[in-house]
N, C-alpha and C positions, 0 to 999 in steps of 0.2 A: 396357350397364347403367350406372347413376347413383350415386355415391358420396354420403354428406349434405353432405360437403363442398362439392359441387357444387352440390348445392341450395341449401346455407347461402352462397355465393357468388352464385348470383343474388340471393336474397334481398337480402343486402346492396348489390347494387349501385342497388338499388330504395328503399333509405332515403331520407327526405327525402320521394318521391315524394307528391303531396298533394292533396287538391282547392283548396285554396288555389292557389297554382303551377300546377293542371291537367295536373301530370308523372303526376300518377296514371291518365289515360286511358289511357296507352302501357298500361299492367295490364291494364285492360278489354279493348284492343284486342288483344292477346295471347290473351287467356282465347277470346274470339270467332271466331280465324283460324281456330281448331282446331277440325277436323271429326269427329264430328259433335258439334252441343254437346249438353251433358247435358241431358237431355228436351225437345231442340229448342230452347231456351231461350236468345236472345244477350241478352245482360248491358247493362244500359242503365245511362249515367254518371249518372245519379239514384236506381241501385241501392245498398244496402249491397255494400260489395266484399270484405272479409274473406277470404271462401272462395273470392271470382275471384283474390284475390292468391296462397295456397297453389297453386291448381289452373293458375296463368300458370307457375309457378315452374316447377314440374312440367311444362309445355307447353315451357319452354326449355330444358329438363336433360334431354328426352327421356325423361322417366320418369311418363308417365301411365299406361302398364303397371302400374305397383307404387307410385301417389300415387291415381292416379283425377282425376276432375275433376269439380267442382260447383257452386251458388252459394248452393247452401242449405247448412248446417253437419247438421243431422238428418241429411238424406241420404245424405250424405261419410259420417256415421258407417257409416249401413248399407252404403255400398260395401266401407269398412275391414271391416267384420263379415263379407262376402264374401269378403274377400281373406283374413281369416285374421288382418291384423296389429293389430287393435280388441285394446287391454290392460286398457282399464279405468282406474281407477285405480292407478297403480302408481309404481316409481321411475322418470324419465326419463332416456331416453340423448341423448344429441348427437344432433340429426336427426330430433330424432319429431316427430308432430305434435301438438300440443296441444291439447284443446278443452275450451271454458267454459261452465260452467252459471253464470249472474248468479244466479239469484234462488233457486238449491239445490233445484229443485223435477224433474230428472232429465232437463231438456230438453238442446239443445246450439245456444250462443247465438251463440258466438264461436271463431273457430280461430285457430291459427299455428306459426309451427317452433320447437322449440327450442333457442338457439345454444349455449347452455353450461350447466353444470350444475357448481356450486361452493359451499363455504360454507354449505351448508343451501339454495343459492337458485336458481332457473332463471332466467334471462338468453333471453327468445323475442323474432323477430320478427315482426310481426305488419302486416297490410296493414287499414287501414280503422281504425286505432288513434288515436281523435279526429279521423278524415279525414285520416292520414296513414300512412306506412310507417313503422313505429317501436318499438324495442327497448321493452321491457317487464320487471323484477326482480319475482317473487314466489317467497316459502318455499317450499321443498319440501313438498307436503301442503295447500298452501293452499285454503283450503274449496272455492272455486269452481272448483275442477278438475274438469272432467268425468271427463275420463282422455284415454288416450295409444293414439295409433296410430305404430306401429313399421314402416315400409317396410322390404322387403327391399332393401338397399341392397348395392349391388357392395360388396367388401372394400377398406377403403383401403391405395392403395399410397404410397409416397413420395412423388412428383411431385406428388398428389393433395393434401396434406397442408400448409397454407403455412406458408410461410418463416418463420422466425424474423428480424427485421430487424436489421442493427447495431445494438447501442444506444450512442448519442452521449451525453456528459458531460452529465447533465443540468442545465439551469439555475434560478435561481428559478421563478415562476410568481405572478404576480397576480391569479390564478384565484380566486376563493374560490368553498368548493361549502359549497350547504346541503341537509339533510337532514333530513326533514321526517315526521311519520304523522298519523294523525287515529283516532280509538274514535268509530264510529258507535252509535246505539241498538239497531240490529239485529244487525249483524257483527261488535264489538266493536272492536279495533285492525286497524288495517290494515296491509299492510306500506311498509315504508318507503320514499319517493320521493327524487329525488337533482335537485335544480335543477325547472327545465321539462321532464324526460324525461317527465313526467306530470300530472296532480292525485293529488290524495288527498282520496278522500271517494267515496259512492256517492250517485247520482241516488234511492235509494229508502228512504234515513235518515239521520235528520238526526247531526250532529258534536256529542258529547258532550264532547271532551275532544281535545288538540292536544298532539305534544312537536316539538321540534326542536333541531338543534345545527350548527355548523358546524367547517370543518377550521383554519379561522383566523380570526382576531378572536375575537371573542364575540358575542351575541344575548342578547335579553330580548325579553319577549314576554306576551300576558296576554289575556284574554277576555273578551267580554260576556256575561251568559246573559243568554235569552231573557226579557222579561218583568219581568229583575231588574236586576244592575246589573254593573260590572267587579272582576273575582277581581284580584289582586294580583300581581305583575310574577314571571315564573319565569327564570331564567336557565340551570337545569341541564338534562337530558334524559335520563330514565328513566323510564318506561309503570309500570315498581314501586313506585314512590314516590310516592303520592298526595299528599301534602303540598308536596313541591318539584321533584319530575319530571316533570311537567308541568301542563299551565293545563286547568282544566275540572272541575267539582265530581260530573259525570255525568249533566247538565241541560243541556237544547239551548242552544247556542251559537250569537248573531245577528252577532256580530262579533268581531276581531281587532284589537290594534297588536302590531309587530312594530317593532323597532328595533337596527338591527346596528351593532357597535363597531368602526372601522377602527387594525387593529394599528399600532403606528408605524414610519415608512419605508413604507408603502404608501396607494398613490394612495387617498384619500379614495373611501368604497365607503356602499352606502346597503341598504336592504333593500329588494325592491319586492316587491309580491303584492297578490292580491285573492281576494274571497269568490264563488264563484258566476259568472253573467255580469256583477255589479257592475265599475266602474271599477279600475284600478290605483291603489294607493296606494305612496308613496315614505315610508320610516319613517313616522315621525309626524307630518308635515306638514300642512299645512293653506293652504287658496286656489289657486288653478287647477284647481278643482272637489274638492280633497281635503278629506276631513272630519278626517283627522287618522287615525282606521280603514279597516279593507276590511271592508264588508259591511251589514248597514240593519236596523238594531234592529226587530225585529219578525220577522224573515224569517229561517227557519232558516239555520243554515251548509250547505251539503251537500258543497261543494269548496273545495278551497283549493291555492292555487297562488303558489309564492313561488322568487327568484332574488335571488341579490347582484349590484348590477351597478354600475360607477364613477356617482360623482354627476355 
């Protein structure tokens, strides 16, 4: 038998895994060794892999008994419907597997495990996550939850369970993390992003409105609408406070400046991000192809993707 532990172990060792890098075949080729494959079916590297990631995991932890294996996500579902551990919408435990409805219309788009479950938020990982193997933060409840499958997993023992590591004196850190959401015209606010773990924004409505904040310096930041012209400079970050919480009147948004304050005593830091597949933009810069924005007056926002990083 197979603990989530265990599965939540491979999983992780598979982070990073990508079509960029090409680490992401070893997945595929995992999912394929296994006999027989589901509906005859081997999995081609031009495939969506999502469901080959879940169903490899499950091929290396020995627990296709009580995971199943697939590469379609519909399917997976009705296997878990078989199996008994299909929950539906519910609360999630350590180890289930998760799957996504995008467009809330009762399909099943997207799958993955879920590592943790803390603070209102689940913490999954997930294979085929912008072409890569990679953790993902959303609320509890979040709309696009399909629901959750629950394997029977062996009971965990000790051994099972990892370590807690020494913790060493900790020292400064010239990390700085930003934190970032967007309120599309359909979905409303989305949840919150932390660096590059992600974007924000969805491919199928456009960005009404942007907040952000970071853990050190400060930020300011401000919008274009579409059509019209630039809303005036926000510096705080609260989704309730339409006035000064964040940039956005509730009218499509074609672009962004963004501009980060480096604390004193620490290495000179810059804001970098861009709109969509447009270029990167470095604060408010301008020449070596920068306009001084991220993003092209006319062309809605739909993602936005931002990191602080030394000049």
């Amino acid at each position: 038998m197979t603990t989530a532990t265990q599965i939540l172990n491979q999983a992780k060792k598979w982070l990073g895994y990508s079509e960029t890098n090409g680490k992401f075949k070893e997945i595929i080729d995992v999912y394929n060794s296994h006999k027989p494959l589901a509906r005859g079916y081997k999995l081609k590297y031009s495939d969506e892999w999502c469901d080959g990631f879940v169903s490899s995991c499950a091929i290396k932890c020995g627990a296709v008994d009580i995971i199943g294996t697939e590469v379609g996500v519909p399917r997976h579902v009705d296997i878990f419907k078989k199996k008994g551990i299909w929950l539906g919408r519910t609360r999630p435990q350590v180890g289930d597997i998760i799957v996504y409805d995008w467009n809330r219309d009762g399909s099943a788009d997207h799958i993955g495990i879920v590592e943790k479950v803390e603070n209102g938020y689940i913490t999954t990982i997930e294979g085929n996550y912008n072409e890569v193997v990679a953790r993902r933060k959303i609320p509890v409840g979040w709309g696009m939850i399909r629901g959750f499958a629950r394997p029977k997993y062996e009971k965990e023992t000790t051994s099972d369970k990892p370590t807690k590591p020494t913790e060493k004196p900790s020292t400064p850190s010239n990390k700085v993390d930003v934190y970032y959401r967007v309120k599309t015209q359909a979905h409303g606010w989305l949840p919150e992003v932390e660096n590059l773990n992600d974007f924000s924004g969805l491919k199928d409505s456009p960005i009404i409105g942007v907040a952000m904040r970071v853990n050190k310096g400060s930020i300011k930041y401000r919008v274009h609408v579409k059509g019209s012209c630039w809303l005036g400079w926000i510096t705080e970050c609260d989704i309730n406070d339409y006035y000064k919480g964040y940039a956005g009147n509730n009218k499509v948004i074609d672009a962004i400046q963004v501009y980060y304050y480096t604390p004193k005593g620490m290495k000179l830091k810059e804001a970098v991000y861009k709109v969509n597949d447009f270029g990167w933009q470095h604060d408010t810069d301008k020449g070596n192809g920068q306009d001084g924005y991220a993003g092209m007056f006319g062309t809605a926002m739909m993602e936005l993707r931002i990191s602080i990083n030394d000049c």
